[in-house]
N, C-alpha and C positions, 0 to 999 in steps of 0.2 A: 499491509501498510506499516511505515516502520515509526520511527518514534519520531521523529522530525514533524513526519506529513499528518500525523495527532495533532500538535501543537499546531501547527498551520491554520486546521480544521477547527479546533478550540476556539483559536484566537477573531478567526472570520467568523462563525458561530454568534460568540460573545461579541460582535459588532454589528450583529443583525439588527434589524427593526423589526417589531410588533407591527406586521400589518395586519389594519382596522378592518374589522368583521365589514364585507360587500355587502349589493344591496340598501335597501331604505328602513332601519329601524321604524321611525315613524311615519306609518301609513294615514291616508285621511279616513276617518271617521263620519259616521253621521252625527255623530253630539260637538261634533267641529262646527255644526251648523248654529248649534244653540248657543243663546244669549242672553246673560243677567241686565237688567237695567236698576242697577244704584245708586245713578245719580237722579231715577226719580223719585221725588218726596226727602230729598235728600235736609236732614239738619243736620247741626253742627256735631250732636250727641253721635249719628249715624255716622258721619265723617273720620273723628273719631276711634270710633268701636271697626272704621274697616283700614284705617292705619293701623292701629295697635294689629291686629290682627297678621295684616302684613309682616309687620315685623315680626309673629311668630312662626311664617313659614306658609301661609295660609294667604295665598295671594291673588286666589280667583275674582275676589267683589274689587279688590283695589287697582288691578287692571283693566277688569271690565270697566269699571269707572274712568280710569285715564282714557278711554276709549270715547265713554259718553262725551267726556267735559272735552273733547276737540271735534264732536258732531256739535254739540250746544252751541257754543259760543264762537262767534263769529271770530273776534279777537285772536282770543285763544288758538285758532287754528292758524289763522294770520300768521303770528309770529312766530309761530311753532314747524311751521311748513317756510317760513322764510331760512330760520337757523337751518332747518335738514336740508335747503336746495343750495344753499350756499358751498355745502359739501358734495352732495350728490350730482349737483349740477356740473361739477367738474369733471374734466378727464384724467381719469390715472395710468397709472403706466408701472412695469418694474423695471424697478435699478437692481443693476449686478451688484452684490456684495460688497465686489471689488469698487465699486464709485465711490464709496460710502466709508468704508475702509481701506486700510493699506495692509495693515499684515493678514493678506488674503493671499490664498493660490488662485490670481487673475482669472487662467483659462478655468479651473473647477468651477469660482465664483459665475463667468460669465455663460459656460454650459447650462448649471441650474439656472438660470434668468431666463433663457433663451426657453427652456423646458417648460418654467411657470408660465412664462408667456403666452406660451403655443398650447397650454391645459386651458389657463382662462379664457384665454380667446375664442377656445372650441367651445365653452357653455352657454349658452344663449338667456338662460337666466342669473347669470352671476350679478347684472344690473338690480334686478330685480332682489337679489339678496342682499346686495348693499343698499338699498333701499330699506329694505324692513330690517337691517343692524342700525338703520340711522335713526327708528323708532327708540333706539335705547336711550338716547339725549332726554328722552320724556320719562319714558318708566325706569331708565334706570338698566335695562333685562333687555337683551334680545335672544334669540337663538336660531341657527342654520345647523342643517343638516350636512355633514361630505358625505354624498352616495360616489360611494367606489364600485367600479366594475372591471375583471378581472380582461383586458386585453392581450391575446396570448399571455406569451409569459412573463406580463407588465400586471399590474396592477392600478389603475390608471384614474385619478378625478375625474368624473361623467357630471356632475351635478353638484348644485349645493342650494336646499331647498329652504325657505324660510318656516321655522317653526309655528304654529299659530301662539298666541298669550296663554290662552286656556290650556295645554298642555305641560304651562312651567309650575312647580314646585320647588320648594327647598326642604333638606334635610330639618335635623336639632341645630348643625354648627354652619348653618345658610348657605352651602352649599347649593347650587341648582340642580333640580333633578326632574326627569320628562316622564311625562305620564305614556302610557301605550296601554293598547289592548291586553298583556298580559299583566302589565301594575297599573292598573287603573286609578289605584291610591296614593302606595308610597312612591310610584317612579322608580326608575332604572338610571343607576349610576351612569353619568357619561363617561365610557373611557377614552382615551387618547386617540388623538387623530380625525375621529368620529362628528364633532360635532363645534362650531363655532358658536361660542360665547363673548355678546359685548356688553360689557357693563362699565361704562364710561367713568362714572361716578361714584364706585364703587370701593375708594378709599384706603376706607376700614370701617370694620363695622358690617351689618346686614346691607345685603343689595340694595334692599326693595327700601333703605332711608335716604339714599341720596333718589335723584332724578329730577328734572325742574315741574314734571305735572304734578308732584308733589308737595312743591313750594308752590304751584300754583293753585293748588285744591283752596284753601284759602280765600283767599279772592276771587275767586270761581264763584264760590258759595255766596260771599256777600253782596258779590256782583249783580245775581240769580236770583236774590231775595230782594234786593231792591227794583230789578227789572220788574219783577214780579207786583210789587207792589205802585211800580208807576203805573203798569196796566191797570189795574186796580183802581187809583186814584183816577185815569184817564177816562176811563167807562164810565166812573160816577158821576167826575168834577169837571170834567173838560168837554163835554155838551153844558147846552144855555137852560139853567133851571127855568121850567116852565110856568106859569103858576095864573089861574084860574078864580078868580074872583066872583060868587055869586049871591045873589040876594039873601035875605036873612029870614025871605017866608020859600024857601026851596024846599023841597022834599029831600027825604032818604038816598030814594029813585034818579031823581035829579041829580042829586051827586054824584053817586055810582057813575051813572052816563056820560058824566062832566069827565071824572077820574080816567073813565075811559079813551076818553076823546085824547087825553094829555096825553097820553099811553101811546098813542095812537099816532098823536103828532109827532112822538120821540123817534119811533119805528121808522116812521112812512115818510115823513117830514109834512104833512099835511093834516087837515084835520078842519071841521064846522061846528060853529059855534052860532048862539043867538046872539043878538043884537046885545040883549041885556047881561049878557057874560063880557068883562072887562082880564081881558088875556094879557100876561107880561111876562117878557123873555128876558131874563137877567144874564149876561156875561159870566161864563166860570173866570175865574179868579182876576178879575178887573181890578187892575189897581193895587193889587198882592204882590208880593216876592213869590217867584217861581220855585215849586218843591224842589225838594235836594237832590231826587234819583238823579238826574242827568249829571251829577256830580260825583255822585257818589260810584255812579258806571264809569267815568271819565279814569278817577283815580283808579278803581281797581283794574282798568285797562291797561294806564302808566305803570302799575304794581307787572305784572305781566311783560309787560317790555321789557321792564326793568330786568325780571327774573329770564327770561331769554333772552336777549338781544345785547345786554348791559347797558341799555339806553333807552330814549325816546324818541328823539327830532326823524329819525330811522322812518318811523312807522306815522305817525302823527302829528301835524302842528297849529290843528285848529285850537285857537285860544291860547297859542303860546307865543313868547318875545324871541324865536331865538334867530342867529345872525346864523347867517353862509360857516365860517368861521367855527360857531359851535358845533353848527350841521357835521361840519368836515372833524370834529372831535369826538362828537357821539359815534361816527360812521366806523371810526380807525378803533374804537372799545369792539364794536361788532366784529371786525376784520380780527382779531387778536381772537375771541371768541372761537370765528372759524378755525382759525391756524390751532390751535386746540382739539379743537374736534376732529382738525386732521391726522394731528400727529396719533388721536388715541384711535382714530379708525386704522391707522396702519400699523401700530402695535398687534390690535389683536390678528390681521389678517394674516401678518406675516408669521405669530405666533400659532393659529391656529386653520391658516390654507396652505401657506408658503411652507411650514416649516414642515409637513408632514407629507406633501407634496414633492420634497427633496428629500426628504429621510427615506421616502418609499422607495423612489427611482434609483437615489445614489447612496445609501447608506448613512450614517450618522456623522461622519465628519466632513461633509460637504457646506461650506458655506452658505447660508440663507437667505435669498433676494428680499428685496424691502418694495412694501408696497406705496406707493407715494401718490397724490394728488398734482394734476400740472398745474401750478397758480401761475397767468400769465396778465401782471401788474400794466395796469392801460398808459401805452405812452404817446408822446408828442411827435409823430413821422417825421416830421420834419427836424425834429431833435435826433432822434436816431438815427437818419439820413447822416448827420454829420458827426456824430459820434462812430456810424461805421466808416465815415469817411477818413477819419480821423485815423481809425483803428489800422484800417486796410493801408493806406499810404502813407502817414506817416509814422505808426509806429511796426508795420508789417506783420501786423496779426493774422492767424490764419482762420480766417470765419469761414464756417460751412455755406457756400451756395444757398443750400435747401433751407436753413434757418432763415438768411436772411432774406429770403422769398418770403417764406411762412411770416415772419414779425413786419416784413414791409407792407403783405396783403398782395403782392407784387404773384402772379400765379408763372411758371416755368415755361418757359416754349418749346414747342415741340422739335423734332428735328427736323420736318418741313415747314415751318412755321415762317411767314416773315417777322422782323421783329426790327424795333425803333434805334435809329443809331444817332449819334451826338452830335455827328457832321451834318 
């Protein structure tokens, strides 16, 4: 080998990729099955002591708990599973480099697109992983696995698994790290390529401070404690005090019997009395202002919208003024909300699917396809009808067929089809 065909060898060498150790780091477990409950008997003191906690790396009780407080609370899940379907509920797609950018090598950009395509497409759970990274919107953390398997002489994406909550960990400087059978403790650093991290909210600063079940633990709690104490009041003061009037030469015995009978009438709704017993059924709260809980639930439910949604009229408008008008203002804070969450779902995907997905196949200076959401903005057919009429004759634009099938709802004919003509 002469001195040329070294350098050659060097320089391809030093442009190699690290490709990510095959197979599935993390395997399932049986204590995958096990389950803390934190948010029961939950006080404010408790709360607390399992944030601080979190923030130092220690974030088994504070995810468990994000966990609880979207089984608990009716609300809570509501608005929580409206923000993630809003994303998830869409179709994505990838764009070549090249769309996106101009100073791109087109055909390089448009081969890796074509490649990430044909990898996502083949995995049957990839839905399912964008699903549990849209969990990160709440806590803040998600993680997937890339299981690579070696296809002849490709190295090729086969899977991409979601991680459970109970195996994340962070270092001292809040780094993420996954727990396995061999660190049961401190976790195993993630290396490159290996593994997808979404942490939406994550700044600056520790993960595990941003997230909205976060901001929402709060009013979770106060919510919880007044629900708690309407039942309370409900059980006591909201059946009809019953009350038993008897002679003033009764017995001990007599009473006892009398007491019973009341007891009796609470349970059963029935009950027998003498003639000389004078029985009266008093109304709970006749005439009273109604207690506060139902107010106080109201608001910390507004509190929650607020923290998810960026609004209310959204989700709620019992007992509220507002117009068509606001409706259509609150809606368009939501919509903005989304577009947000889109952009940061496809940062990390393209960072940590797409980009090592091309690194692997083509090397390191291959352009990296973007993963995108299709948002398709509801219009007036009949407006579009004349806006492509417009487009198509008089200004001689050239619209694709199949699009404007697809936006008209209009479906293709076949090629023995009959099909409607203008004469």
């Amino acid at each position: 080998m002469n001195f040329a065909q070294r350098i050659v060898n060097a320089i391809r060498k030093r442009g190699q990729v690290a490709r990510p150790r095959p197979g599935q780091v993390v395997t399932a477990e049986a204590l995958d099955t096990w389950r803390n409950y934190p948010a029961d008997g939950l006080t404010p003191a408790r709360l607390v002591a399992i944030l601080r906690d979190a923030d130092e790396g220690a974030v088994e009780q504070a995810l468990a708990l994000y966990e609880q407080m979207e089984e608990k609370d009716a609300h809570l899940y509501c608005v929580a599973n409206t923000r993630r379907l809003a994303v998830t509920g869409l179709r994505w797609q990838i764009l070549s480099a090249a769309e996106v950018c101009d100073a791109v090598d087109q055909v390089a950009a448009d081969e890796a697109a074509a490649y990430a395509r044909e990898v996502l497409a083949s995995i049957d759970g990839f839905d399912v992983a964008l699903q549990h990274l849209a969990l990160a919107v709440g806590r803040n953390i998600a993680v997937a696995e890339n299981v690579w398997e070696p296809r002849g002489r490709e190295l090729r994406l086969v899977d991409v698994v979601p991680i459970p909550f109970e195996r994340l960990t962070f270092d001292g400087l809040g780094k993420v790290r996954v727990l396995t059978r061999d660190q049961p403790v401190d976790g195993i650093e993630l290396p490159p390529g290996k593994f997808v991290i979404h942490s939406p909210q994550a700044v600056s600063g520790h993960p595990m401070r941003g997230g909205l079940l976060r901001v929402s633990a709060l009013a979770y709690l106060g919510k919880h404690f007044a629900m708690k104490d309407w039942l309370v009041f409900a059980e006591i003061f909201g059946m009809p005090l019953r009350i038993a009037r008897y002679e003033p030469s009764a017995t001990a015995e007599e009473k006892r019997e009398l007491l019973r009978m009341l007891e009796t009438l609470g349970s059963d709704a029935a009950g027998i009395f003498s003639k000389a017993v004078e029985l009266e059924l008093l109304e709970a709260n006749k005439g009273t202002a109604p207690p506060p809980y139902e107010n106080i639930c109201n608001f910390m439910n507004r509190e929650m919208s607020k923290a998810w949604l960026g609004e209310t009229l959204t989700v709620e408008t019992s007992g509220q003024t507002g117009t068509f008008s606001t409706a259509q203002i609150h809606n368009q804070v939501r919509l903005e909300l989304r577009q947000d969450d889109i952009v940061k779902e496809g940062r990390t995907i393209r960072r940590d699917i797409l980009g090592p997905i091309t690194r692997v196949r083509f090397g390191p200076g291959i352009p990296v396809p973007y993963f995108r959401r299709q948002l398709e903005p509801p219009r007036d057919l009949r407006e579009l009808a004349g806006v492509l009429s417009v487009a198509v004759n008089e200004l001689g634009m050239r619209v694709p067929a199949r699009w404007a099938h697809s936006a008209l709802g209009v479906p293709e004919a076949g090629a023995e089809e009959e099909v409607l003509s203008n004469k």
